[in-house]
C-alpha positions, 0 to 999 in steps of 0.5 A: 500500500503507498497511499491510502485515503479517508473521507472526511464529511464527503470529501476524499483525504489522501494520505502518504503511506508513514515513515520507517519510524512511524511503522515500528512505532506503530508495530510495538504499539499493536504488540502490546495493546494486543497483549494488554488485550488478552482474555478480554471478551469485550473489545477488540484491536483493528488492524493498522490503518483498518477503515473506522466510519463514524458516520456515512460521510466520515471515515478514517483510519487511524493506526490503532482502534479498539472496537467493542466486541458486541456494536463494533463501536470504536472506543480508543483510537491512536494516531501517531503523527508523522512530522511531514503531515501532521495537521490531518491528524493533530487538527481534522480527526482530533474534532472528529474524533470530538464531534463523534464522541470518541471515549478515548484517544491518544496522540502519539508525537514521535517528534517530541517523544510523548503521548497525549491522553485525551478522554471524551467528557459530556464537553468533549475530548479532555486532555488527561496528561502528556506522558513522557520518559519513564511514565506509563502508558496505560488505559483503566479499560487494559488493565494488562497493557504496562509500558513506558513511553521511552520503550514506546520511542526506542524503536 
């Protein structure tokens, strides 16, 4: 795949296939969501870049979305920013994301090493912290996913 699209309210978003970085990154991250997965009836992880609707007009693919198991509905959604092309997914899917009431999602910045935690709130999407270094990356709702942000970046 070296292009791939989404549609944002109608309209056709193409997006360049990321980085090396961007993919091992992207890998690790599946690894040990997956893992945090385990024995978890409930929800389920797409794979990268798996087509998410949110709505007939809107559909994107993040690099990480876990669905639950019994509506498909999408609960966390992770997108890993790639420095050349970062406004689609920092500004355009944020709101999105926003706007659909997404309960979870998480900003993965491989220029500064660190991770937003964004959790929907009845306002929106509320910024929880900005994890960097030695602090863990961890989800109430994956009680088994256990990793720092530096093992996340040492791909």
């Amino acid at each position: 795949m070296s292009n791939y699209e989404e549609m944002i309210d109608g309209r056709t978003l193409v997006r360049s296939l990321p980085r090396a970085r961007h993919e091992r990154i992207c890998a690790l991250l599946h690894e040990r969501v997956a893992t945090g997965l385990a024995g978890n009836l409930a929800a389920r992880i797409l794979s990268p870049r798996a087509a998410v609707p949110l709505s007939t007009r809107t559909m994107v693919r993040p690099d990480l979305a876990l669905v639950t198991a019994a509506t498909n509905k999408v609960w966390l959604v992770v997108e890993i920013i790639d420095s050349a092309d970062h406004r689609p997914d920092t500004v355009l899917k944020k709101g999105l994301y926003e706007e659909f009431k997404v309960p979870r999602v998480w900003m993965v910045d491989p220029r500064y090493d660190n991770v937003e935690i964004y959790q929907g709130t009845p306002y929106g999407l509320a910024l929880k912290g900005i994890l960097a270094g030695r602090e863990m990356l961890q989800e109430n709702l994956l009680p088994e996913l256990r990793m720092t942000v530096a093992e996340l970046f040492a791909v």
